[in-house]
ZATORNU-973427 format. One record per residue (C-alpha): chain; residue number from 1; x, y, z. Coordinates in pm, 1 decimal. Example, Ala and Ser with C-alpha at 12.3 -4.5 7.8 and 13.67 -1.06 7.14 Angstrom:
BEGIN
+-------+-----+----------+----------+----------+
! kette !  nr !       xx !       yy !       zz !
+-------+-----+----------+----------+----------+
!     A !   1 !   1230.0 !   -450.0 !    780.0 !
!     A !   2 !   1367.0 !   -106.0 !    714.0 !
+-------+-----+----------+----------+----------+
//
This chain:
BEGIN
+-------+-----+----------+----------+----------+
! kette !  nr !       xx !       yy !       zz !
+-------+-----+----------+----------+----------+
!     A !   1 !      0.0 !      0.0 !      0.0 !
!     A !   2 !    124.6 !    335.5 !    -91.8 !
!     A !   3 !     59.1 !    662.6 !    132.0 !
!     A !   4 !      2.2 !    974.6 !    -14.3 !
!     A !   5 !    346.9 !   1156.5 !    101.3 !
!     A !   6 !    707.8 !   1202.1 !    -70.7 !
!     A !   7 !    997.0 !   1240.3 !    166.7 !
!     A !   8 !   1195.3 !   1532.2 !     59.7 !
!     A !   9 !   1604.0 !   1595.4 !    106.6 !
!     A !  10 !   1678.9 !   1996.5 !    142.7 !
!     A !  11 !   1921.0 !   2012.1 !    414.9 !
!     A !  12 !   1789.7 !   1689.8 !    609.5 !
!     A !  13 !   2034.9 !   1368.2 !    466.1 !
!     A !  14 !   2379.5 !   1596.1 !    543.4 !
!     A !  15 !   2249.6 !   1654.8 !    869.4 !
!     A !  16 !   2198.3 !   1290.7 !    965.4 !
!     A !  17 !   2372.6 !    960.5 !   1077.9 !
!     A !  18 !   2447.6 !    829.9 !    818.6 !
!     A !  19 !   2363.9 !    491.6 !    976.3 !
!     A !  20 !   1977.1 !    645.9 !   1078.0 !
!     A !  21 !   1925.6 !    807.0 !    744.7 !
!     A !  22 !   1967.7 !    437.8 !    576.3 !
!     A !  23 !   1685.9 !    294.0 !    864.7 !
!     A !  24 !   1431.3 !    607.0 !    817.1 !
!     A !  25 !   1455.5 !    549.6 !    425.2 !
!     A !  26 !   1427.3 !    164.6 !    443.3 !
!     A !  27 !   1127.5 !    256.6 !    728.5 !
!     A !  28 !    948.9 !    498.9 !    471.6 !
!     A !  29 !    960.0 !    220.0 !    151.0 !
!     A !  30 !    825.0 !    -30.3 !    333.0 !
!     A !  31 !    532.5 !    239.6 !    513.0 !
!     A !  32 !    456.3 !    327.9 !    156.0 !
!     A !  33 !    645.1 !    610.4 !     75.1 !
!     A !  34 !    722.4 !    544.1 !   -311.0 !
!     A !  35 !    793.1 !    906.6 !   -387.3 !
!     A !  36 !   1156.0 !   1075.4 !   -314.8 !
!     A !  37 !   1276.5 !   1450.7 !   -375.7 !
!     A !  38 !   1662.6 !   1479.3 !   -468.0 !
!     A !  39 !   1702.4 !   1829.2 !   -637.2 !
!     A !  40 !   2056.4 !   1938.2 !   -660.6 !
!     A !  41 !   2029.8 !   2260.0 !   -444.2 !
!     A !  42 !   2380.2 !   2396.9 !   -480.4 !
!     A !  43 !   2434.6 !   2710.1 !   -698.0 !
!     A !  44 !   2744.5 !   2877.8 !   -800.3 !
!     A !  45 !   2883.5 !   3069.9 !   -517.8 !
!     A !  46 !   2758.8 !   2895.8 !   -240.0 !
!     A !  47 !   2863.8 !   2630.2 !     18.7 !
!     A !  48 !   2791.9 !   2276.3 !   -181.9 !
!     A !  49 !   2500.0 !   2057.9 !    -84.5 !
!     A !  50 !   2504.8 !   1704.7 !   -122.4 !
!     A !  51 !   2192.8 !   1549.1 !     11.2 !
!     A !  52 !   2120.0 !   1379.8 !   -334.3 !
!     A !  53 !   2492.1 !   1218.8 !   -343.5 !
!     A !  54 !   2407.6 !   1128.3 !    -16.7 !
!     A !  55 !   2060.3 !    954.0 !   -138.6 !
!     A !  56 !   2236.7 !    761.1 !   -373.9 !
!     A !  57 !   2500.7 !    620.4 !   -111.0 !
!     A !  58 !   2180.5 !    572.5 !    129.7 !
!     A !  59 !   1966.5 !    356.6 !   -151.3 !
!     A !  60 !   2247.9 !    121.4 !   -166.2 !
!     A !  61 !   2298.7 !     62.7 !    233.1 !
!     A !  62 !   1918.2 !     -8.4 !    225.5 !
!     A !  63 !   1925.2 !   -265.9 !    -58.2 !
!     A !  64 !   1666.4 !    -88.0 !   -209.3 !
!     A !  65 !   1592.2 !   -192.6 !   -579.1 !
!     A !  66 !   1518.8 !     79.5 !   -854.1 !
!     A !  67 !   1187.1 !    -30.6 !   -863.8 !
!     A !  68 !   1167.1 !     47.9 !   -542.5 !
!     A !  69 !   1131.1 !    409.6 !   -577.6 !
!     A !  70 !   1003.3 !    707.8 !   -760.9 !
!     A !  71 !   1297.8 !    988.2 !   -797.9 !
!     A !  72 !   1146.9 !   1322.2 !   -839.7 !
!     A !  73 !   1466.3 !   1588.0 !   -928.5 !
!     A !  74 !   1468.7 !   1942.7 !   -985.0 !
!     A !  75 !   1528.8 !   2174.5 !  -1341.4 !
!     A !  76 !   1609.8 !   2516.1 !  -1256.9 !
!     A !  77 !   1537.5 !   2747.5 !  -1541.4 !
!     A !  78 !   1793.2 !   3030.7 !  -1485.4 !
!     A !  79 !   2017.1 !   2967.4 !  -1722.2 !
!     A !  80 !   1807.9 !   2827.5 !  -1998.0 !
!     A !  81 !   1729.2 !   2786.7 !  -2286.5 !
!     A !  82 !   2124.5 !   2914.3 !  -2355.8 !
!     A !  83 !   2222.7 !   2608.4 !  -2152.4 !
!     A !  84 !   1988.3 !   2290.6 !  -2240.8 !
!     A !  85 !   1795.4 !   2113.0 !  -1978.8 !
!     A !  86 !   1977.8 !   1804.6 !  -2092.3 !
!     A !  87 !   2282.6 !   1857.6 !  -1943.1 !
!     A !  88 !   2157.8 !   1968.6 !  -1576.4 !
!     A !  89 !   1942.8 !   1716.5 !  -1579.3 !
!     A !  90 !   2214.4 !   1409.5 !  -1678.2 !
!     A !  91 !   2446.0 !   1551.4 !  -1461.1 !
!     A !  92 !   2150.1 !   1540.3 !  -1165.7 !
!     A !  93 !   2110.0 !   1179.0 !  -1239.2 !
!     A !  94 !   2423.2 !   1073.6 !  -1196.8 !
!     A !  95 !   2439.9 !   1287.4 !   -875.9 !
!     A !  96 !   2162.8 !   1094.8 !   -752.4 !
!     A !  97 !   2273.8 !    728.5 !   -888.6 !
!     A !  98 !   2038.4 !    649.4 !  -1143.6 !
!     A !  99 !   1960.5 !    644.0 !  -1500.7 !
!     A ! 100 !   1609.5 !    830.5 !  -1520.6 !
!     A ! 101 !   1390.7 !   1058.8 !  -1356.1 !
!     A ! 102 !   1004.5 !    948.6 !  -1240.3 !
!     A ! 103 !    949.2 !   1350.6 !  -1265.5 !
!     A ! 104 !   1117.3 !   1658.5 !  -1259.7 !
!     A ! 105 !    978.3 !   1969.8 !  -1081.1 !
!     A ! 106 !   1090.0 !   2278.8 !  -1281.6 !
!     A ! 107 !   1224.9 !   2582.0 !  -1083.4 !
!     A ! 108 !   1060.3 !   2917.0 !  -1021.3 !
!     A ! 109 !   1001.6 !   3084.7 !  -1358.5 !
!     A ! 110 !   1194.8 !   3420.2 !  -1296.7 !
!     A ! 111 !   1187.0 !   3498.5 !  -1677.7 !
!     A ! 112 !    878.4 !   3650.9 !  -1904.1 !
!     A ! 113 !   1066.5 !   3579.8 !  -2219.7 !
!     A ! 114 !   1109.7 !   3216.0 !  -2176.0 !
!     A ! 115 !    941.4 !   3068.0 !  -2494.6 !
!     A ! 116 !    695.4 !   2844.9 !  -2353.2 !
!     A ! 117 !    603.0 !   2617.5 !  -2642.9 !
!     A ! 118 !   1027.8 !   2573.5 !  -2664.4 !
!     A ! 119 !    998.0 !   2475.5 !  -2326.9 !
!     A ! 120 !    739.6 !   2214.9 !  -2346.1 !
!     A ! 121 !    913.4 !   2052.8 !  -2653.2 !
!     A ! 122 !   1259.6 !   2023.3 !  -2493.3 !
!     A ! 123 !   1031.0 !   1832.8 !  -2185.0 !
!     A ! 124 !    903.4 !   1591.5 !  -2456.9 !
!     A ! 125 !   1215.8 !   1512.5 !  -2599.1 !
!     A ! 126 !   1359.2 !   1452.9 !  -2253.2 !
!     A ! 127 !   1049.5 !   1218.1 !  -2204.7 !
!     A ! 128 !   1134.5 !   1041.4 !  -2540.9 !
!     A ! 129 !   1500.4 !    938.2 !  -2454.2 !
!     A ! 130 !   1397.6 !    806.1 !  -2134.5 !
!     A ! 131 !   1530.4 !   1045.9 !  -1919.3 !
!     A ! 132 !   1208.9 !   1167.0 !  -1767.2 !
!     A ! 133 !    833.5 !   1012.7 !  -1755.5 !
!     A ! 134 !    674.4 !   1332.2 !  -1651.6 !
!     A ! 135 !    763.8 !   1654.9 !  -1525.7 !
!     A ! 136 !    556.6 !   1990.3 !  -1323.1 !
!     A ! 137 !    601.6 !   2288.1 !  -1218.4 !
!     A ! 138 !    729.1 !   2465.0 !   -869.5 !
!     A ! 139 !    522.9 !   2793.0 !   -752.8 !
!     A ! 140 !    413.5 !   2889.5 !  -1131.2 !
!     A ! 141 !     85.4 !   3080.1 !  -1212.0 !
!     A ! 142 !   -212.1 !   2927.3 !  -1290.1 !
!     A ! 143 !   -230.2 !   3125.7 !  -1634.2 !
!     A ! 144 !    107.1 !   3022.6 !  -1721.3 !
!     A ! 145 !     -4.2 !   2610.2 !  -1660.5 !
!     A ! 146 !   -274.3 !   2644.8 !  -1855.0 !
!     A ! 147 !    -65.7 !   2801.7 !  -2153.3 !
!     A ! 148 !    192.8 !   2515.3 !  -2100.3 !
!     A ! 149 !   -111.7 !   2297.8 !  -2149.5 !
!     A ! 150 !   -198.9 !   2447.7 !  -2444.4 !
!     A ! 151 !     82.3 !   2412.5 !  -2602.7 !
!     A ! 152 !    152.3 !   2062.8 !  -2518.2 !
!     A ! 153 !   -242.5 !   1989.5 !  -2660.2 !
!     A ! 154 !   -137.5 !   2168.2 !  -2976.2 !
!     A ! 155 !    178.8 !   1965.2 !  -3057.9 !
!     A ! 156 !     24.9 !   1621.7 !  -2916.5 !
!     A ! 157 !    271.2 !   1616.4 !  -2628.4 !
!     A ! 158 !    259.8 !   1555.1 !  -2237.5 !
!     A ! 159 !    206.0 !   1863.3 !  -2056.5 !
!     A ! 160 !    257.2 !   1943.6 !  -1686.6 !
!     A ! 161 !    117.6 !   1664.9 !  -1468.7 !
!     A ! 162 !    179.1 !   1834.9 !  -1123.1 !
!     A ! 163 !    201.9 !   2143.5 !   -987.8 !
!     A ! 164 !    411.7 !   2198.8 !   -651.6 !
!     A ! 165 !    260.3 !   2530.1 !   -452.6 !
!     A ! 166 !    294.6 !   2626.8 !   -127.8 !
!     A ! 167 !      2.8 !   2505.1 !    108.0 !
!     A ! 168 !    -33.4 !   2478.2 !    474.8 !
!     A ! 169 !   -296.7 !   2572.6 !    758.1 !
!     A ! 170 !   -166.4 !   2911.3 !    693.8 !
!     A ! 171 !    -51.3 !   2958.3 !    342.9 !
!     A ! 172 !   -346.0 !   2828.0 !    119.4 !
!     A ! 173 !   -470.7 !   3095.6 !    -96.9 !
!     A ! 174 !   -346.3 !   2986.0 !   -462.8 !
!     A ! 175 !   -398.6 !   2625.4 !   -406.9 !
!     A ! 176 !   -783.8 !   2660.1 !   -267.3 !
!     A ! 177 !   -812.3 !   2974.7 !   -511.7 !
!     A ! 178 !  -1075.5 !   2950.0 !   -831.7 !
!     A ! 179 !   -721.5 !   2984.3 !  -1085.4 !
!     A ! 180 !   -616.1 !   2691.7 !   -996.2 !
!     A ! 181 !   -947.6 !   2496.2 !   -931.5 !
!     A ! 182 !   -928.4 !   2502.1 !  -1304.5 !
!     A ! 183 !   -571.0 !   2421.4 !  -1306.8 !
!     A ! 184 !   -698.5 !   2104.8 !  -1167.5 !
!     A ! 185 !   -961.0 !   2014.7 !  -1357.8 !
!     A ! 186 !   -719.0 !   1989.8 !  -1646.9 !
!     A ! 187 !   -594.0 !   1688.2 !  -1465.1 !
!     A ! 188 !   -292.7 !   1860.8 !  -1355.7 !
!     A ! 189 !   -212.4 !   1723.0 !   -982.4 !
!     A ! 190 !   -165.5 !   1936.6 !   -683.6 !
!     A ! 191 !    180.0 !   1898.8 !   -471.8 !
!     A ! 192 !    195.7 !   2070.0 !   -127.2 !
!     A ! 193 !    512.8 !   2161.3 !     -7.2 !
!     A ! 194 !    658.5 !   2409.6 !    244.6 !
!     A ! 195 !    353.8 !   2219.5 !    475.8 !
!     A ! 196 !    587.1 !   2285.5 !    815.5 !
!     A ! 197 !    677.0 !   2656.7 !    692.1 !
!     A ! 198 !    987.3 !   2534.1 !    768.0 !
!     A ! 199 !    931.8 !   2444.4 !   1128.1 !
!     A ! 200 !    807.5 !   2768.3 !   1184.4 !
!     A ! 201 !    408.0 !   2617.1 !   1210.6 !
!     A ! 202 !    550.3 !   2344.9 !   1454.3 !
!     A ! 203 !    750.0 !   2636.6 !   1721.6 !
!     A ! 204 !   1079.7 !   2572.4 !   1587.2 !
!     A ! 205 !   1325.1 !   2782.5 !   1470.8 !
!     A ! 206 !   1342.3 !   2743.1 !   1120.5 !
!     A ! 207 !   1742.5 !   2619.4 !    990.7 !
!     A ! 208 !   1635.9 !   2758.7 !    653.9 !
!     A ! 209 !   1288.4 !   2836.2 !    533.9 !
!     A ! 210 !   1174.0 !   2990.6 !    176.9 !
!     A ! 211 !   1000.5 !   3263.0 !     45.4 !
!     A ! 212 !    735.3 !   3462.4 !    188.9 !
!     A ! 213 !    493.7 !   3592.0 !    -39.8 !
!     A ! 214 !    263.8 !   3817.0 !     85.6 !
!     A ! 215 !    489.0 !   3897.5 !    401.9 !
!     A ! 216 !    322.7 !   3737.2 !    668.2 !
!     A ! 217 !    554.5 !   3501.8 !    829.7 !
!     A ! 218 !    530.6 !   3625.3 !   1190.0 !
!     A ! 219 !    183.8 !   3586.0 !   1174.7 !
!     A ! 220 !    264.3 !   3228.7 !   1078.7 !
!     A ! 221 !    472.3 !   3235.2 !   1366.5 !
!     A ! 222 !    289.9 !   3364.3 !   1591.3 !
!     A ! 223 !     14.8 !   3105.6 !   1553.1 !
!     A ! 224 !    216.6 !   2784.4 !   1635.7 !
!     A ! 225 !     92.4 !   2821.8 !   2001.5 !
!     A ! 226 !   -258.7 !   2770.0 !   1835.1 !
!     A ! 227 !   -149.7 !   2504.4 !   1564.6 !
!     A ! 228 !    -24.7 !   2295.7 !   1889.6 !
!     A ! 229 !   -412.6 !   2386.0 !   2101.5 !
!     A ! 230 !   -594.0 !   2287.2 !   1791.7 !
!     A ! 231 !   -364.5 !   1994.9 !   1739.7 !
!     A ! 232 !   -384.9 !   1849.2 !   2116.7 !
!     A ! 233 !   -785.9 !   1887.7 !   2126.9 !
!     A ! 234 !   -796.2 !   1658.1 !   1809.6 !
!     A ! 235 !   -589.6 !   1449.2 !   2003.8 !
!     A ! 236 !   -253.8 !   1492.5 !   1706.9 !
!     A ! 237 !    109.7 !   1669.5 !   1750.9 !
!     A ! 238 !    129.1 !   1977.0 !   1521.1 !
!     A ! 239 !    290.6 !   1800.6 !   1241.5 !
!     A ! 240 !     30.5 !   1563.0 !   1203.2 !
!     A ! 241 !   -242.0 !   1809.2 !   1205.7 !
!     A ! 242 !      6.0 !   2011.2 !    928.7 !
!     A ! 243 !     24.1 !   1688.3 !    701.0 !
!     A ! 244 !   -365.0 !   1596.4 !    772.0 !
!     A ! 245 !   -496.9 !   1949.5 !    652.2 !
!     A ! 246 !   -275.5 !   1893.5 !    330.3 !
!     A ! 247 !   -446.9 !   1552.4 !    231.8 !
!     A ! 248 !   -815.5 !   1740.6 !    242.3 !
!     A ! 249 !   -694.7 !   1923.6 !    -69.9 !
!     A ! 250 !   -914.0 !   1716.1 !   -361.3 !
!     A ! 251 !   -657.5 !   1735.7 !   -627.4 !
!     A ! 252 !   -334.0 !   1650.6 !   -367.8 !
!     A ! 253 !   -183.2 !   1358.5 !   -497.0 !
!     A ! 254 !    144.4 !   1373.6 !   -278.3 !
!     A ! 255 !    262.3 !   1626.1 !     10.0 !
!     A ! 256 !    600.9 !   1702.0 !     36.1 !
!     A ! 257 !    788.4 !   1731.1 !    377.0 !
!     A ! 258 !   1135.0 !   1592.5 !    543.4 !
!     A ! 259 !   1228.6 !   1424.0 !    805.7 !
!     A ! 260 !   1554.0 !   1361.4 !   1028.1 !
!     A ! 261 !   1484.8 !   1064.6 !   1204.2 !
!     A ! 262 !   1286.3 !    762.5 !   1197.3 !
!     A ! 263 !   1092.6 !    830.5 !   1501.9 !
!     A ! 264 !    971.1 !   1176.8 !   1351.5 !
!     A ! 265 !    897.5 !   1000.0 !   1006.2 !
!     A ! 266 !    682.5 !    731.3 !   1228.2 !
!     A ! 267 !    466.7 !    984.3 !   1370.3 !
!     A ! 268 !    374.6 !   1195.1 !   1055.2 !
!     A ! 269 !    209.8 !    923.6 !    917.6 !
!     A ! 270 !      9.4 !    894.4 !   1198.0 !
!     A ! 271 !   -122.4 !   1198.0 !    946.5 !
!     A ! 272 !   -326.4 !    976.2 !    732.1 !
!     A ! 273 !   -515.0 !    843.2 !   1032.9 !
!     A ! 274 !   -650.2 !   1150.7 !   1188.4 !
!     A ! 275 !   -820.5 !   1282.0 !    852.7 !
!     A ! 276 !   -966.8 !    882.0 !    857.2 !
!     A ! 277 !  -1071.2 !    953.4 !   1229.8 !
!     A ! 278 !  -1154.5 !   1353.5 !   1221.7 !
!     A ! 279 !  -1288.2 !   1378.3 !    844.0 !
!     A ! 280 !  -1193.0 !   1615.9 !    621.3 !
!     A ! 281 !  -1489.9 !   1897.1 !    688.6 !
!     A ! 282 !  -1467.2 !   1887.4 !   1039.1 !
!     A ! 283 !  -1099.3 !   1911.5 !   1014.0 !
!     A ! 284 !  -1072.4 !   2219.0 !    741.5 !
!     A ! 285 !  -1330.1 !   2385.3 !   1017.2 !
!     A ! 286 !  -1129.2 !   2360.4 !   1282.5 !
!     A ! 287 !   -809.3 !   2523.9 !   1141.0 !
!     A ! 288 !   -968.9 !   2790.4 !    942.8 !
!     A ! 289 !   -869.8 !   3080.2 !   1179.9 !
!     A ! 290 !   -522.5 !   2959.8 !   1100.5 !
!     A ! 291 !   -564.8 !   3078.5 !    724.8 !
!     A ! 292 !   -281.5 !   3387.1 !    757.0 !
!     A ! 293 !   -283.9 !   3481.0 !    338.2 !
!     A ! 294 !   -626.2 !   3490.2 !    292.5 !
!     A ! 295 !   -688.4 !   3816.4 !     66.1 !
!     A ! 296 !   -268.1 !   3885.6 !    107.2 !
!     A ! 297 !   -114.7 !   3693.8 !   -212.4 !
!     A ! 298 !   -333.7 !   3676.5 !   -561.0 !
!     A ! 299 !   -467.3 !   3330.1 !   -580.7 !
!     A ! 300 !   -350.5 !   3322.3 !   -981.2 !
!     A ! 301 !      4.7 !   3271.2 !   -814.4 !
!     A ! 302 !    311.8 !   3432.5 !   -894.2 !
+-------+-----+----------+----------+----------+
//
């Protein structure tokens, strides 16, 4: 039985035992946990990450099998088209160990002269050597989707089949916004990610968090004394009320989060059972005061 969660790696593997990274990756397979994020993260210029090399080492202490697992990696689009996808993307794979990519999860599009149709085309060719089976998008706009869509329609090729936003119990105006309700019903899927805020919605100080559109971070943080009153009345911790709220979305097909030990893993997918036990109406009541960008950020997304 699968569960409905991919483990990511951003600054979680290089901070582990090596010994207890192997256990909570052979402990998430055999949970269910098919999907697995391994971006290369390191840009010119700054301190090198190696969380994928380290996924690669940590697959092989586990005696996990290929078929094992779904690798999702990461394109980033700032220096394209006038360097090809091809080559970050090989050079990704053999970060990471293997010879294709389930999906990869383009980068923030930073660009308004990136040609589109271009784009989708160099995706399908990717797809056609076997490098990739499908590939989404991180944080675009709903317009911008549906164009990609539209092109893909027009020249009988895949288009997006995910989209990774942003949504939590406080950052959830894009995902739940009309834009993207007909994002959706294209059959594109719905990611979450950033679902902790970086620790910041569970009382912790955040190591390293991302953006924050619409500026409202403190109130984020100001409500993790709530997140954990909300959480103990429905008798959860904070991350499993976090991960629950996620899994009411209709068009979530996977959320995003990472983990640094087994026991933490363990208890977040304790998730699945409180939406069983709480239901997904009751549950969306309960932490709708908790809804911090609601009329802040423009639900069509960046």
């Amino acid at each position: 039985m699968t569960v409905p969660f991919a483990l990511g790696s951003w600054h979680t593997y290089d901070r582990m035992d090596f010994r207890e990274a192997v256990t909570m990756l052979r402990t998430a397979v055999d949970a269910g946990i098919t999907w697995y994020d391994v971006g290369v993260y390191g840009f010119p210029g700054s301190a090198p990450v190696f969380t994928d090399v380290l996924f690669s080492a940590m697959v092989r202490a586990a005696g996990l099998k290929r078929s094992d697992y779904q690798l999702s990696a990461k394109l980033w689009l700032e220096g394209y088209p006038e360097h090809p996808l091809r080559a970050q993307l090989v050079n990704a794979l053999f970060r990471a160990g293997v010879e294709h990519a389930d999906l990869v999860v383009l980068g923030d599009l930073r660009r308004s002269d990136t040609d589109l149709r271009q784009l989708v085309l160099d995706l399908a060719e990717l797809h056609r050597e076997g490098l990739i089976d499908c590939w989404g998008v991180n944080n675009w706009s709903a317009s911008t989707i549906r164009e990609l869509h539209t092109h893909a329609t027009a020249e009988g090729v895949a288009g997006p089949c995910l989209a990774q936003l942003k949504y939590s119990l406080a950052r959830r105006s894009i995902p739940d916004g009309e834009p993207f309700a007909g994002v959706f019903e294209l059959g594109v899927g719905l990611q979450s990610s950033d679902v902790f805020e970086g620790g910041v919605l569970l009382g912790k100080s955040s190591r390293e968090v991302g953006r924050d559109p619409g500026g409202i971070r403190q109130r984020i943080t100001d409500s993790a004394a709530e997140v954990r009153r909300i959480s103990g009345e429905l008798g959860a911790t904070p991350a499993q009320l976090c991960l629950a709220f996620t899994l009411t979305h209709p068009a979530n097909v996977t959320t995003l989060f990472g983990a640094t030990s087994t026991e933490q893993l363990t208890d977040n997918l304790k998730a699945v059972d409180l939406v069983n036990r709480v239901g997904a109406a009751e549950l969306r009541a309960a932490v709708e005061p908790l809804w911090a960008d609601r009329d802040v950020v423009d639900p069509e997304g960046p």
